[in-house]
C-alpha positions in Angstrom: 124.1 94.9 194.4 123.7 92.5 197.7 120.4 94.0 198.6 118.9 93.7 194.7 119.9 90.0 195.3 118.3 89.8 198.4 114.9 91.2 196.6 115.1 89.3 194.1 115.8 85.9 196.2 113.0 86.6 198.8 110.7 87.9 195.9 110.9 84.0 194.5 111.1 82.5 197.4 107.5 84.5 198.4 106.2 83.3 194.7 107.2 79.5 195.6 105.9 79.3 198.8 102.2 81.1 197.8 102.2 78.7 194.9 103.0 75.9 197.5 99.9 77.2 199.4 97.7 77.5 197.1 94.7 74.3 197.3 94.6 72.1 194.1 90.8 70.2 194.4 90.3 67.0 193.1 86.9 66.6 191.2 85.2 63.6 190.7 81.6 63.6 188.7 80.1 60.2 187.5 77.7 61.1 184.7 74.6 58.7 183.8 73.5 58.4 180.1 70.3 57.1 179.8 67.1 57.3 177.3 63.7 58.8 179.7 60.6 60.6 178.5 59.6 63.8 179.2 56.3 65.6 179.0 56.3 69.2 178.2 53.3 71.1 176.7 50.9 67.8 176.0 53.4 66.5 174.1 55.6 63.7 175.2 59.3 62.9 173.8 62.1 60.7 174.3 65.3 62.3 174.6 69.3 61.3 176.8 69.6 62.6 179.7 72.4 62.9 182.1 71.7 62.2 185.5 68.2 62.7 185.0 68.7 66.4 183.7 68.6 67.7 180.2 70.4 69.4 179.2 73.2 68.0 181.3 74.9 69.5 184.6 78.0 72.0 184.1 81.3 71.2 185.7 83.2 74.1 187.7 86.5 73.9 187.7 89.6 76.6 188.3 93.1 76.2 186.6 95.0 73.6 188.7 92.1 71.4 189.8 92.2 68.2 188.8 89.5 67.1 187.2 88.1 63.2 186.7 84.7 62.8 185.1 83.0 58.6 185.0 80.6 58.6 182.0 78.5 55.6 181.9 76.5 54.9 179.0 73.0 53.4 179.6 71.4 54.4 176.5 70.5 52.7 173.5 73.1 54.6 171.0 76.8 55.6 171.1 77.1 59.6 172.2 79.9 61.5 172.4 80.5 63.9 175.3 82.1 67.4 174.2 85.1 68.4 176.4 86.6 72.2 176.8 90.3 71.8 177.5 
């Protein structure tokens, strides 16, 4: 009986301190919204961009990570900016 309580307290005590070890990142984007033209095939159109790119840049992220994103709109119209959660 002692030694099953011995497993069982340095079994959680090995689960609390890898979970104490573990790094958390903290992830900060700042996306630009903004109205440019873009030539492809002779034929020019006008389309938002973010940060320059369409379509916009993919965010990494694991399970823990905090995760802060700046959206500034510089466009002409409102947009909305899907979100996984």
């Amino acid at each position: 009986m002692i030694s099953a309580m011995k497993f069982i307290l340095l079994f959680l005590s090995g689960i609390v301190l890898h979970l104490g070890i573990t790094p958390v990142q903290a992830l900060l984007h700042r996306f630009e919204v903004r109205r440019s033209s873009h030539t492809r095939l002779c034929t020019t159109k006008s389309m938002l961009t973010v940060n320059g790119r369409f379509p916009g840049p993919t965010i990494y992220a694991r399970r823990g990570d905090l995760v802060t994103v700046d959206i500034i709109n510089l466009s002409d119209q409102n947009i909305t900016i899907p979100g996984m959660e």
